[in-house]
FILUM-391711 format. One record per atom (N, C-alpha, C): residue number from 1; residue in one letter; atom name; x, y, z. Coordinates in pm, whole numbers, m for minus. Example, Ala and Ser with C-alpha at 12.3 -4.5 7.8 and 13.67 -1.06 7.14 Angstrom:
% residues 2
(rec 1,"A","N",(1319,m569,780))
(rec 1,"A","CA",(1230,m450,780))
(rec 1,"A","C",(1320,m330,780))
(rec 2,"S","N",(1285,m225,708))
(rec 2,"S","CA",(1367,m106,714))
(rec 2,"S","C",(1290,3,787))
% end
This chain:
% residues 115
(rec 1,"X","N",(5580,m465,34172))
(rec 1,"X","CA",(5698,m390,34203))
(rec 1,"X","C",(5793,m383,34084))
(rec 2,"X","N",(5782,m477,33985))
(rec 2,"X","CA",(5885,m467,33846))
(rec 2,"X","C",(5974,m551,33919))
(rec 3,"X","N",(6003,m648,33993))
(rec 3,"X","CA",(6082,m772,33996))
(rec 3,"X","C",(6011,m882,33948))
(rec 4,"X","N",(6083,m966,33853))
(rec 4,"X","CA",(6032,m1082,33801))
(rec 4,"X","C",(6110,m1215,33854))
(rec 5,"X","N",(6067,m1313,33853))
(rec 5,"X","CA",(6138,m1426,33936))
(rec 5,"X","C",(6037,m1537,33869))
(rec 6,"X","N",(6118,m1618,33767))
(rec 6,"X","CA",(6023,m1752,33744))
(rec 6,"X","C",(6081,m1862,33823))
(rec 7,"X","N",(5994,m1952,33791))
(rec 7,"X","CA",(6046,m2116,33812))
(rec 7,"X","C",(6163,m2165,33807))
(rec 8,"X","N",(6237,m2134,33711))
(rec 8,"X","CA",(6370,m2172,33624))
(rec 8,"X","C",(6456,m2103,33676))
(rec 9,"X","N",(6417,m1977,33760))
(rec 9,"X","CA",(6509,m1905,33844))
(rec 9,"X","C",(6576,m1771,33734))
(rec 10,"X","N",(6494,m1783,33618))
(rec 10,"X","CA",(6534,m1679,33547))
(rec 10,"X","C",(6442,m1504,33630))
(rec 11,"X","N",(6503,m1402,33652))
(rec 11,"X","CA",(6495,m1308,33704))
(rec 11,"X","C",(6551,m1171,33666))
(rec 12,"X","N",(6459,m1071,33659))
(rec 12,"X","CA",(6471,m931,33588))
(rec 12,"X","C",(6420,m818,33675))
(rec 13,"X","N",(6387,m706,33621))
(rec 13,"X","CA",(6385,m613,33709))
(rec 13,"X","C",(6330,m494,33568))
(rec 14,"X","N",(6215,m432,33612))
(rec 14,"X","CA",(6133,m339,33473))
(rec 14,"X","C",(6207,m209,33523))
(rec 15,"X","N",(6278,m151,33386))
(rec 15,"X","CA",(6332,m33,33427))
(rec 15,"X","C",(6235,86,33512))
(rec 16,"X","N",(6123,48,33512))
(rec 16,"X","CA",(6049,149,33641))
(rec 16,"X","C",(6021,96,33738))
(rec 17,"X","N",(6118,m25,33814))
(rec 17,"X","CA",(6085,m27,33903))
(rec 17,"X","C",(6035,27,34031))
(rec 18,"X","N",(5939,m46,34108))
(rec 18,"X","CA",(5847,62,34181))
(rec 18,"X","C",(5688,m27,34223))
(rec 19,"X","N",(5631,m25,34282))
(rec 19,"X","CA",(5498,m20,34347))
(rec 19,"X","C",(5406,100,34269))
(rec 20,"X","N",(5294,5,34268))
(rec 20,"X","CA",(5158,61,34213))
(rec 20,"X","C",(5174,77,34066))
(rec 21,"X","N",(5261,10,33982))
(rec 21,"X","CA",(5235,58,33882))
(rec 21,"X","C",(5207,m74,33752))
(rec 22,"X","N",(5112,m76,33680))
(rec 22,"X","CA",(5012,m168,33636))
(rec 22,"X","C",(5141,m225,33529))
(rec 23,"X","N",(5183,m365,33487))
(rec 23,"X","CA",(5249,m406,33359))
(rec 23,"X","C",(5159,m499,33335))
(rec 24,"X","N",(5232,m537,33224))
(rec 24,"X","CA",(5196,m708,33189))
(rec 24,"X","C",(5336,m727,33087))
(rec 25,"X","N",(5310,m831,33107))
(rec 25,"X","CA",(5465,m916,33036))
(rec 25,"X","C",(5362,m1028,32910))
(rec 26,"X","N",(5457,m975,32789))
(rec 26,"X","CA",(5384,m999,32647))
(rec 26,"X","C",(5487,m1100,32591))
(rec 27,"X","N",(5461,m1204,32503))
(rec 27,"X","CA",(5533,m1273,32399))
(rec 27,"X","C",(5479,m1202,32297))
(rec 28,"X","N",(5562,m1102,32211))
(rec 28,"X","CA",(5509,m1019,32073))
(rec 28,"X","C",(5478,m1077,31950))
(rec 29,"X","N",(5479,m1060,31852))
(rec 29,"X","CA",(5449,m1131,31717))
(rec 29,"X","C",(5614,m1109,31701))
(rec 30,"X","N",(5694,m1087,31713))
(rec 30,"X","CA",(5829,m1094,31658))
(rec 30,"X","C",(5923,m1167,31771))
(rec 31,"X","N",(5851,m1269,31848))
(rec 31,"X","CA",(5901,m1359,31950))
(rec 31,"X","C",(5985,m1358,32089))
(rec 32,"X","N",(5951,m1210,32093))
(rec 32,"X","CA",(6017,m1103,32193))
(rec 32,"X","C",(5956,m1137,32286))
(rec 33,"X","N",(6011,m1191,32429))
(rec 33,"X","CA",(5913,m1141,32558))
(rec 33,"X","C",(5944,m989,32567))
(rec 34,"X","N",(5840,m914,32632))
(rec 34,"X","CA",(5846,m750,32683))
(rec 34,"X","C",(5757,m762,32760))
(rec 35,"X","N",(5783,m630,32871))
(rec 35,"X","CA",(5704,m613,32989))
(rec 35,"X","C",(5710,m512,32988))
(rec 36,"X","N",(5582,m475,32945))
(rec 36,"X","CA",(5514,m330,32930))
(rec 36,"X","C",(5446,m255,33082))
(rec 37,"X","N",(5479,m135,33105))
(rec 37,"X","CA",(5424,m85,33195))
(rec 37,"X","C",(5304,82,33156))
(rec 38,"X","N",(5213,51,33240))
(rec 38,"X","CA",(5116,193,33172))
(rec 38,"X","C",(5160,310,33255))
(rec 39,"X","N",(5130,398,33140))
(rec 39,"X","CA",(5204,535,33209))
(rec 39,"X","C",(5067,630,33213))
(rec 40,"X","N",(5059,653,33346))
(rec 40,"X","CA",(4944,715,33417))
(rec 40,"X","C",(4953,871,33384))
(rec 41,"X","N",(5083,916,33313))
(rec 41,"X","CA",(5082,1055,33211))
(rec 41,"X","C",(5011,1013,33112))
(rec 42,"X","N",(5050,968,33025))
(rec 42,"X","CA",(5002,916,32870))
(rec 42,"X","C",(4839,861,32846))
(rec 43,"X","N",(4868,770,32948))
(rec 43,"X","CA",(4762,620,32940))
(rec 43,"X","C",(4777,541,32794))
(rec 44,"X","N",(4946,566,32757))
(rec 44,"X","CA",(4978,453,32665))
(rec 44,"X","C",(5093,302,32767))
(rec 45,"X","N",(5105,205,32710))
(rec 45,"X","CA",(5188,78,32756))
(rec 45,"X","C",(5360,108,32687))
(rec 46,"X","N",(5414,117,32745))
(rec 46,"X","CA",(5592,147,32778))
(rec 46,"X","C",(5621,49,32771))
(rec 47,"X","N",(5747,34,32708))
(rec 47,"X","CA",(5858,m129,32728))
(rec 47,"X","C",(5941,m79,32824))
(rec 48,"X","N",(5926,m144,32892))
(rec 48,"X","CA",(6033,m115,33040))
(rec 48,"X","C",(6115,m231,33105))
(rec 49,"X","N",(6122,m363,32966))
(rec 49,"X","CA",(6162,m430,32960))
(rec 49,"X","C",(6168,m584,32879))
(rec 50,"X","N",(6328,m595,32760))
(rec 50,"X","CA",(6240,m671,32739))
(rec 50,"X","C",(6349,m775,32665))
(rec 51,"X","N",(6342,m931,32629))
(rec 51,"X","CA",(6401,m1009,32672))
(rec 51,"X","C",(6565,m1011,32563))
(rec 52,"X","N",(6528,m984,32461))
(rec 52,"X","CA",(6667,m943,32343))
(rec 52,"X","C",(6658,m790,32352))
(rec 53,"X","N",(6742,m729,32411))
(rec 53,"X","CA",(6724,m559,32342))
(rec 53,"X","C",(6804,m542,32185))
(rec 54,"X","N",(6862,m624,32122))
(rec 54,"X","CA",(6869,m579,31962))
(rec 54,"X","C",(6748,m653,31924))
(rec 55,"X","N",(6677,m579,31789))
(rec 55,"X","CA",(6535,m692,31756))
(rec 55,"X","C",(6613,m775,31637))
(rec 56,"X","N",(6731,m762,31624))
(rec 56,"X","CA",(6794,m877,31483))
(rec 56,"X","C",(6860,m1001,31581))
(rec 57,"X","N",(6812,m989,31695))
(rec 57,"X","CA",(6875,m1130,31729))
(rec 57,"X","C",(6786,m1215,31833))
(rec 58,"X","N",(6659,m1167,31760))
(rec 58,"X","CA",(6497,m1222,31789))
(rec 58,"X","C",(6530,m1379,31669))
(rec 59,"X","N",(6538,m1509,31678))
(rec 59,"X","CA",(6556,m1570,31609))
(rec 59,"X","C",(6403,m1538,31524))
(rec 60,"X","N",(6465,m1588,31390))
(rec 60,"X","CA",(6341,m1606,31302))
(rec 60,"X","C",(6290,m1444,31269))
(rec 61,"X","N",(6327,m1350,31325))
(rec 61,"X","CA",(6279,m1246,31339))
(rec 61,"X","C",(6227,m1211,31191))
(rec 62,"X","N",(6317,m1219,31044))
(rec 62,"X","CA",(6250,m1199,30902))
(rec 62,"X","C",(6253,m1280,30834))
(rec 63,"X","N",(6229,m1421,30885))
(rec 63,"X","CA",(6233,m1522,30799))
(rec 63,"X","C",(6319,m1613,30764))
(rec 64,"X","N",(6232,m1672,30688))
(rec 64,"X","CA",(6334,m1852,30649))
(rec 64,"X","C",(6438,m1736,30514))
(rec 65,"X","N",(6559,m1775,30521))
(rec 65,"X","CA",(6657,m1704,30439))
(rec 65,"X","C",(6636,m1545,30370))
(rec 66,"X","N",(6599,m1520,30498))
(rec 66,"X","CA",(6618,m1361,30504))
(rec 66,"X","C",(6730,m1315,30615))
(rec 67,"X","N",(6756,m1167,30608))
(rec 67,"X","CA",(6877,m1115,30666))
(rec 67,"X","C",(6833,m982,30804))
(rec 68,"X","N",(6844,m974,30934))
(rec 68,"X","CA",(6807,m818,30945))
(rec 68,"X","C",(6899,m759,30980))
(rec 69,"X","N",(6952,m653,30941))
(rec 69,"X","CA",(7050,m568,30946))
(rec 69,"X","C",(6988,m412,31047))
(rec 70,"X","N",(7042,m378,31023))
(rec 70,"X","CA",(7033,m233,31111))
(rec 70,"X","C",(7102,m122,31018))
(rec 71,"X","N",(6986,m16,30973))
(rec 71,"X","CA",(6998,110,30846))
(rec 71,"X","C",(6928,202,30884))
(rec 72,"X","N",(6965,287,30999))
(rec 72,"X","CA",(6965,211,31128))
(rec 72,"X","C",(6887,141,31208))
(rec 73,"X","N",(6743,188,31168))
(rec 73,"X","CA",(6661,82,31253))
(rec 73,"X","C",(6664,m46,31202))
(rec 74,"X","N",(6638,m153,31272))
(rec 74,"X","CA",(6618,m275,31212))
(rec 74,"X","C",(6526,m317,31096))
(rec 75,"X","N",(6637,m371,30979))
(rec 75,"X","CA",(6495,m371,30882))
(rec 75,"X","C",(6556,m554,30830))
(rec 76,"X","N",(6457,m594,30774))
(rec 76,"X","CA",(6502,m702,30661))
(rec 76,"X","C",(6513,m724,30518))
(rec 77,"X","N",(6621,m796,30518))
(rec 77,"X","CA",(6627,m798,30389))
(rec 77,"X","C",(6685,m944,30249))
(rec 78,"X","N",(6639,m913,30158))
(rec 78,"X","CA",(6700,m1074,30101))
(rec 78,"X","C",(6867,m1053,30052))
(rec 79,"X","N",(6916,m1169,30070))
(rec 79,"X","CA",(7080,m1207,29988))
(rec 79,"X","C",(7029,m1186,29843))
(rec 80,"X","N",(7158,m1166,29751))
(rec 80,"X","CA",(7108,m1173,29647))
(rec 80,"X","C",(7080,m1325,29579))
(rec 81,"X","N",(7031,m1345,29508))
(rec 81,"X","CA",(6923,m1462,29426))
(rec 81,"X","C",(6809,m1463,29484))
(rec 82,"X","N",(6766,m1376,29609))
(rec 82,"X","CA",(6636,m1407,29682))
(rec 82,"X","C",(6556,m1269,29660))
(rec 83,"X","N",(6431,m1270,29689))
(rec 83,"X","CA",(6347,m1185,29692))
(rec 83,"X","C",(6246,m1203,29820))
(rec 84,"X","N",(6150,m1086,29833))
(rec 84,"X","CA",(6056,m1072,29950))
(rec 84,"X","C",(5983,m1187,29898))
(rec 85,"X","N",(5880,m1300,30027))
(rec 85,"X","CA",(5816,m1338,30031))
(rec 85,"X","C",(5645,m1303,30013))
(rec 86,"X","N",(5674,m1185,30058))
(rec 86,"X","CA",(5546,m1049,30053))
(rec 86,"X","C",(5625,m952,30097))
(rec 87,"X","N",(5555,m819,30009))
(rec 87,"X","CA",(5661,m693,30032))
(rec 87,"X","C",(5617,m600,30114))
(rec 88,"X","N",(5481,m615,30146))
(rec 88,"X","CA",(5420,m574,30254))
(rec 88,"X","C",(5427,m651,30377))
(rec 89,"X","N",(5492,m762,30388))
(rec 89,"X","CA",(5537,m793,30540))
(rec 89,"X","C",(5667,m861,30504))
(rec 90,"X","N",(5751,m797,30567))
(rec 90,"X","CA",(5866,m816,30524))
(rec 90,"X","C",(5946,m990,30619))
(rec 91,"X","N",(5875,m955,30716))
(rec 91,"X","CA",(5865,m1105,30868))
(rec 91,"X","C",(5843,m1252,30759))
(rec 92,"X","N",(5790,m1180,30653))
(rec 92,"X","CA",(5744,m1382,30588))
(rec 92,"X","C",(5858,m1431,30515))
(rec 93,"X","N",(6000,m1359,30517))
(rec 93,"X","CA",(6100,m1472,30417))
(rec 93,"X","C",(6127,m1426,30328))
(rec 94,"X","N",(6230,m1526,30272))
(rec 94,"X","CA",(6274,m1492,30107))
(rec 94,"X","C",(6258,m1617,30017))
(rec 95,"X","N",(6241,m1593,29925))
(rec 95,"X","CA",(6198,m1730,29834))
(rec 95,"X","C",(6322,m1684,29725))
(rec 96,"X","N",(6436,m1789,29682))
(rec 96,"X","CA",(6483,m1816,29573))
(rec 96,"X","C",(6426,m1775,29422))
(rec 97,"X","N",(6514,m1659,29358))
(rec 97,"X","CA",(6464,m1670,29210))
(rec 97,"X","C",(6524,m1768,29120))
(rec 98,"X","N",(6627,m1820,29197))
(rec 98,"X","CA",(6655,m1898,29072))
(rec 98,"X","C",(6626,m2073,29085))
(rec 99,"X","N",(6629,m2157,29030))
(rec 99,"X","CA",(6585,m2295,29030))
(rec 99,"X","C",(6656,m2360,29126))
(rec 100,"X","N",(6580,m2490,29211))
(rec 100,"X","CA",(6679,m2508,29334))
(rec 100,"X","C",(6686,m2624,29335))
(rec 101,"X","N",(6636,m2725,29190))
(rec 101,"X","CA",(6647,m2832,29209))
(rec 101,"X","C",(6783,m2873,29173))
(rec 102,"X","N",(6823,m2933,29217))
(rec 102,"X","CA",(6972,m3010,29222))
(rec 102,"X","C",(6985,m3165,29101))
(rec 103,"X","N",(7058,m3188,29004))
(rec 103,"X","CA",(7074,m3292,28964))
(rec 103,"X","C",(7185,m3362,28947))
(rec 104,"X","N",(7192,m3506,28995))
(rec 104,"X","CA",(7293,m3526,29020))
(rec 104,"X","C",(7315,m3692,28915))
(rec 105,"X","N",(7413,m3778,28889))
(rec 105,"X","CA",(7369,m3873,28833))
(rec 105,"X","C",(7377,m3954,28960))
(rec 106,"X","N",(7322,m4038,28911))
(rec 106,"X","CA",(7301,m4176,29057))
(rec 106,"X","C",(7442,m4225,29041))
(rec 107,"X","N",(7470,m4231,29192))
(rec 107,"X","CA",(7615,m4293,29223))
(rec 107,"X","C",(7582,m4406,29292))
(rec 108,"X","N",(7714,m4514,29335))
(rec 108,"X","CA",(7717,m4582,29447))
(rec 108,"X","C",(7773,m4598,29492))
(rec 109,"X","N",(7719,m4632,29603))
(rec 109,"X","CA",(7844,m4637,29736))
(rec 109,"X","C",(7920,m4762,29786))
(rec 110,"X","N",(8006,m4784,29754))
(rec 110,"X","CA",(8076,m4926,29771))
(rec 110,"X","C",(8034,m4981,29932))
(rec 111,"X","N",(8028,m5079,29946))
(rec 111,"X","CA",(7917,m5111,30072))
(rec 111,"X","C",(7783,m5119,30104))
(rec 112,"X","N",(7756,m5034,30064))
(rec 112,"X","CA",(7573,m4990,30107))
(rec 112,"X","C",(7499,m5081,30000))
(rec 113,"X","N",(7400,m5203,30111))
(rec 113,"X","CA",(7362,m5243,30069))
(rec 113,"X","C",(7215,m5218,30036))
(rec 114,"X","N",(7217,m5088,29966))
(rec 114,"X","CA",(7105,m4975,29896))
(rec 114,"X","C",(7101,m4975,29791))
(rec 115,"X","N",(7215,m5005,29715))
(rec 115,"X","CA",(7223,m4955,29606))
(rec 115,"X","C",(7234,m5097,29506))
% end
């Protein structure tokens, strides 16, 4: 019927709601639940529902220190000092161009019996 009702008492409703009509409910590669329904015009799978409707606030959605903005569709992108991880998938991150090791001189800490 397009009512959903879990365990946890979390509960939704597929914008076609209705009888007889075939879904399935997906975890996507971009960490989205969606609940796709088939359209007996087409015989393609419809989102007719699905758990973030912006895709930039899919956590993780482009990566470890990457950005996704909306231009307008959702895209990702690096801050500056960073670059693509791969530029053909934009989902894997940004990696630092510049050096990230940190040096510091050894201090101590009055107390700590570490040092």
């Amino acid at each position: 019927m397009g009512r959903f009702l879990s365990s946890d008492l979390l509960h939704f409703n597929a914008s076609d709601l209705g009888y007889g009509i075939k879904r399935r409910l997906t975890m996507d590669y971009d960490g989205n639940l969606r609940v796709y329904s088939l359209s007996d015009s087409t015989g393609l799978w419809d989102i007719t529902w699905q758990a973030l409707a912006q895709p930039c606030n899919v956590k993780g959605a482009c990566g470890r220190n990457a950005i996704c903005v909306y231009a307008p569709e959702p895209m990702c992108t690096c801050p500056p000092g960073f670059e693509a991880n791969n530029q053909s998938n934009w989902n894997a991150g940004c990696k630092a161009t510049f050096n990230q090791t940190l040096k510091f001189p050894t201090s101590e800490i009055p107390g700590d019996p570490s040092c």
